[in-house]
C-alpha positions in Angstrom: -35.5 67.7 -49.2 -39.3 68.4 -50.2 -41.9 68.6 -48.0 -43.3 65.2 -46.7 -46.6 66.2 -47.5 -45.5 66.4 -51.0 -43.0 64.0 -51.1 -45.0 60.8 -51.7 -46.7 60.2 -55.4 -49.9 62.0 -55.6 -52.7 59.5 -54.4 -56.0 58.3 -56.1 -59.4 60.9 -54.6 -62.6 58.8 -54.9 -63.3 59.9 -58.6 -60.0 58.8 -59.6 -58.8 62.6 -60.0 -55.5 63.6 -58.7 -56.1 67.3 -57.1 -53.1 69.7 -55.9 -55.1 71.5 -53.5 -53.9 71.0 -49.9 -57.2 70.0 -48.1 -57.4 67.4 -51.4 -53.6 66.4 -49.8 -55.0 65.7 -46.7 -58.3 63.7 -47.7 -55.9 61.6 -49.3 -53.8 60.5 -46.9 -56.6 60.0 -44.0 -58.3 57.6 -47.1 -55.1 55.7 -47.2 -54.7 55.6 -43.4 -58.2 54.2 -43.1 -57.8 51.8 -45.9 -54.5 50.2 -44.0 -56.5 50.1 -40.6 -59.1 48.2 -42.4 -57.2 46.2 -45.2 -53.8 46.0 -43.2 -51.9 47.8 -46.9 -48.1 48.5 -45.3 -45.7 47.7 -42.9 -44.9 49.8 -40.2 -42.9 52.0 -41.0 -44.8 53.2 -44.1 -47.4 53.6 -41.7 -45.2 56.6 -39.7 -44.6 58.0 -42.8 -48.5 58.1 -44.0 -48.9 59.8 -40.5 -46.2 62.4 -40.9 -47.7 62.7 -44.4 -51.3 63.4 -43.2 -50.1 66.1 -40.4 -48.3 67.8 -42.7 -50.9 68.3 -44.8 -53.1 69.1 -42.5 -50.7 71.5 -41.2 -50.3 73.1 -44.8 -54.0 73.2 -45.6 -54.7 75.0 -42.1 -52.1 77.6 -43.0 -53.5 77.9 -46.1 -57.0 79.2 -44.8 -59.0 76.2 -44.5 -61.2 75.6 -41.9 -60.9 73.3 -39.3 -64.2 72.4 -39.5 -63.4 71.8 -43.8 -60.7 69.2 -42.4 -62.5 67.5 -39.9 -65.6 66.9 -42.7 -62.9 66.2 -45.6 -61.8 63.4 -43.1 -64.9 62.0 -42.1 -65.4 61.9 -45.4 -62.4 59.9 -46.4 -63.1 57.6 -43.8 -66.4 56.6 -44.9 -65.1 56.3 -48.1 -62.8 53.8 -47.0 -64.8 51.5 -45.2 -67.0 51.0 -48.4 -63.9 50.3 -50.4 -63.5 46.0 -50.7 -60.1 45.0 -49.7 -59.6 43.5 -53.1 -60.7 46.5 -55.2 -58.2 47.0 -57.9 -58.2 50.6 -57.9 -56.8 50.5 -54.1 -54.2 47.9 -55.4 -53.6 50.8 -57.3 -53.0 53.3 -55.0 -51.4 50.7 -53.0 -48.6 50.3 -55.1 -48.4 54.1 -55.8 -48.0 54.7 -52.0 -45.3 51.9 -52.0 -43.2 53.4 -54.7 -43.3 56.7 -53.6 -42.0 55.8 -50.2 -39.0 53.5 -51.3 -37.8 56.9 -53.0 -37.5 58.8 -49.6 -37.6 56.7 -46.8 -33.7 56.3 -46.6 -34.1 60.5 -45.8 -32.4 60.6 -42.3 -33.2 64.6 -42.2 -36.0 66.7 -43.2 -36.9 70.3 -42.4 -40.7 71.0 -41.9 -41.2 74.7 -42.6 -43.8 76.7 -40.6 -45.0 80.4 -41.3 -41.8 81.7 -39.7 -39.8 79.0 -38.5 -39.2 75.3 -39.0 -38.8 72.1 -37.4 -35.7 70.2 -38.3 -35.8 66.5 -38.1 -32.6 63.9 -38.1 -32.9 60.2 -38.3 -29.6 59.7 -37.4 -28.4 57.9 -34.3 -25.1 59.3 -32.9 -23.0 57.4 -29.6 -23.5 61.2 -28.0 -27.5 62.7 -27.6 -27.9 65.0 -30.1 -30.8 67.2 -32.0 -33.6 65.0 -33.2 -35.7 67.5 -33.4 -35.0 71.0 -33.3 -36.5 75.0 -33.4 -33.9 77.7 -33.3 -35.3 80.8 -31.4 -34.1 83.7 -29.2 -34.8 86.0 -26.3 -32.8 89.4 -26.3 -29.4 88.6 -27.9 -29.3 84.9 -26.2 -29.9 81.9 -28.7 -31.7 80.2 -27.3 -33.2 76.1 -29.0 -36.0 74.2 -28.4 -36.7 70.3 -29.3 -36.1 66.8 -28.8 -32.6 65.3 -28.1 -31.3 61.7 -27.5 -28.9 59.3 -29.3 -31.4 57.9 -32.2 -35.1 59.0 -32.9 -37.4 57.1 -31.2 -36.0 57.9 -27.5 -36.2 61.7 -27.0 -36.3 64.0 -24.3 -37.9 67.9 -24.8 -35.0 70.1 -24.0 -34.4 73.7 -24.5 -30.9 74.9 -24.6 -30.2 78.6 -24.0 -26.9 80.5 -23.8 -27.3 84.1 -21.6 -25.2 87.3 -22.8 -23.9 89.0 -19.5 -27.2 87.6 -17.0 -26.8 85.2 -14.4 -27.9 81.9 -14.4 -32.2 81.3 -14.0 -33.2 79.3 -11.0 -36.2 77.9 -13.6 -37.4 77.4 -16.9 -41.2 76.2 -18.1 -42.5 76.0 -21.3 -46.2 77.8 -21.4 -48.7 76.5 -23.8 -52.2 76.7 -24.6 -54.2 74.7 -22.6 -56.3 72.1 -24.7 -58.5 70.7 -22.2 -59.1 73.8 -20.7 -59.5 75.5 -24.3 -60.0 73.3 -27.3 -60.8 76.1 -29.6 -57.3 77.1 -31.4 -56.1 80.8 -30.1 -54.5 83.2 -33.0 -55.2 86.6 -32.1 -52.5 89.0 -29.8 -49.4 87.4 -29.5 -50.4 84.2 -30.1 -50.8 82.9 -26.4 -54.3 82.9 -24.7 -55.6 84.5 -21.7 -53.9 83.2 -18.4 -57.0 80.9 -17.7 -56.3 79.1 -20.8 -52.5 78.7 -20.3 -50.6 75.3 -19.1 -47.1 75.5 -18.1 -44.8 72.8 -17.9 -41.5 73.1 -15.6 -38.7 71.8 -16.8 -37.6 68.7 -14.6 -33.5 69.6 -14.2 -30.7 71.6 -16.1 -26.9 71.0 -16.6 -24.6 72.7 -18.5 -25.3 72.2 -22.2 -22.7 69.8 -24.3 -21.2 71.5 -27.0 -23.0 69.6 -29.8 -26.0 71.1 -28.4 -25.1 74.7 -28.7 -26.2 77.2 -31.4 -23.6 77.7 -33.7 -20.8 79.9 -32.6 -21.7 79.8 -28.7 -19.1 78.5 -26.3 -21.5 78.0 -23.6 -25.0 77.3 -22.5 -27.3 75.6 -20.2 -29.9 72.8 -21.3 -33.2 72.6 -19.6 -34.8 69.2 -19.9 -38.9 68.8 -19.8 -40.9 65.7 -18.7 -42.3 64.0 -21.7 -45.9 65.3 -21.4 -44.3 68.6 -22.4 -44.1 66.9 -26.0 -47.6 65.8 -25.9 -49.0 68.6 -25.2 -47.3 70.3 -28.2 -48.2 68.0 -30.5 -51.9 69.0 -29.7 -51.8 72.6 -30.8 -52.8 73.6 -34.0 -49.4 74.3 -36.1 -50.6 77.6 -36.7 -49.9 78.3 -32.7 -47.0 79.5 -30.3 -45.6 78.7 -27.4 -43.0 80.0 -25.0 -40.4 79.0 -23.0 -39.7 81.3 -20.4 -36.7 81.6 -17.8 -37.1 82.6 -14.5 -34.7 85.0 -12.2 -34.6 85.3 -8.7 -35.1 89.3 -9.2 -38.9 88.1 -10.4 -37.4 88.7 -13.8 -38.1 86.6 -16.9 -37.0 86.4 -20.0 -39.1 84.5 -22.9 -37.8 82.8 -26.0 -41.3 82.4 -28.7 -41.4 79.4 -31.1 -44.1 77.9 -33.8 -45.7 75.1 -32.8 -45.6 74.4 -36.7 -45.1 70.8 -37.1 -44.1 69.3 -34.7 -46.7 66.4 -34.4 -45.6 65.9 -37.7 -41.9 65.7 -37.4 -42.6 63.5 -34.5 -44.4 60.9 -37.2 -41.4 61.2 -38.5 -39.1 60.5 -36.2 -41.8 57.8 -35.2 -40.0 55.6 -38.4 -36.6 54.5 -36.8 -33.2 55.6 -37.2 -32.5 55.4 -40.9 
């Protein structure tokens, strides 16, 4: 499966133009966003994919080397652009029906992987009669597997989870997932090892664990624990810039700790995603 970003017909820039760069990507779909929320263009859930769509790019484009600050004018931009556009104007008929058509082709896709610098974010649709991987990053610390994401029976109820299966230690007495902080500091962090200073950091406990059901496991382990998160954990990782990492880290009553790193990537965008229904 293609990217999302990518995945939808190329859409109409002001001049008329259709540009491959990624920051052109994601003017593109804010314009359409802003259209709909003024002209009311699609049904719902063309409107989670637009928004998948739009975070993706945005994703890609930061990646890339743009600018924030590029994005955030190249939006305002497309906004303003769209509130000057007449509802009836037959070039955004036009890129109506493109929009339309592109989106018939894909939106039966129950999985898509969204690929980060390192890792990726794999996203299923699906809805199962047992909780399963909605959403999931595969990671490790040491030799222990150890997976991180959203799991319930269909897409649109999840709960964060991480799932971890220990070589030869005993079991941790906690597990929280350590973030940066965005209210505390709203400017992205990228340098060391990709987690602010202390001050900055939030850390989110996990709310209980059980032993982790077998379609939960990685691949070849026979055992494992899952560590489920309040639902602000989510929320808070769908605010970091996708160029970001975060940490879940498991605690031992020897004051040890053992950390499993993931990409924040994109996740806000595979939560668009998952934002469309069960296919």
């Amino acid at each position: 499966m293609t990217a999302l970003a990518t995945s939808l017909a190329v859409l109409a820039t002001p001049v008329g133009a259709a540009r491959a760069a990624v920051t052109d990507a994601f003017y593109d779909r804010v314009f359409v966003l802003a259209a709909h929320e003024k002209c009311g263009l699609f049904e719902p859930r063309l409107i989670a994919a637009l928004d998948a769509a739009a975070l993706q790019a945005r994703g890609a484009a930061l990646r890339a080397g743009s600018p924030a600050t590029d994005l955030a004018a190249a939006a305002q931009r497309a906004r303003t652009r769209a509130a000057g556009v007449a509802c009836d104007d037959r070039d955004l008929g036009r890129v109506k029906a493109r929009v339309q058509a592109g989106f018939a082709g894909w939106s039966r896709a129950a999985r898509m992987t969204f690929p980060g610098d390192r890792s990726a974010w794999k996203g299923d649709r699906y809805e199962s009669r047992l909780p399963g991987w909605r959403l999931v990053q595969d990671g490790a610390t040491g030799g222990s597997p150890v997976r991180f994401g959203l799991v319930g029976r269909g897409p649109e109820a999840t709960t964060p989870t991480a799932v971890v299966s220990f070589v030869g230690r005993p079991r941790p007495y906690a597990a929280r997932l350590v973030l940066r902080d965005t209210d505390q500091s709203p400017r992205v962090w990228l340098a060391g090892n990709g987690l602010p200073p202390e001050p900055a950091r939030r850390a989110v406990f996990a709310s209980a664990s059980r032993a982790a059901p077998t379609e939960l496991l990685t691949e070849g382990a026979r055992q494992g624990e899952a560590w489920t998160f309040p639902a602000q954990a989510a929320e808070a990782l769908s605010r970091l810039d996708p160029r970001e990492t975060f940490v879940i880290e498991f605690l031992f009553r020897d004051d040890s700790v053992a950390s499993a790193r993931f990409e924040a990537g994109d996740f806000a965008a595979a939560r668009a995603f998952l934002a469309m229904g069960a296919a």
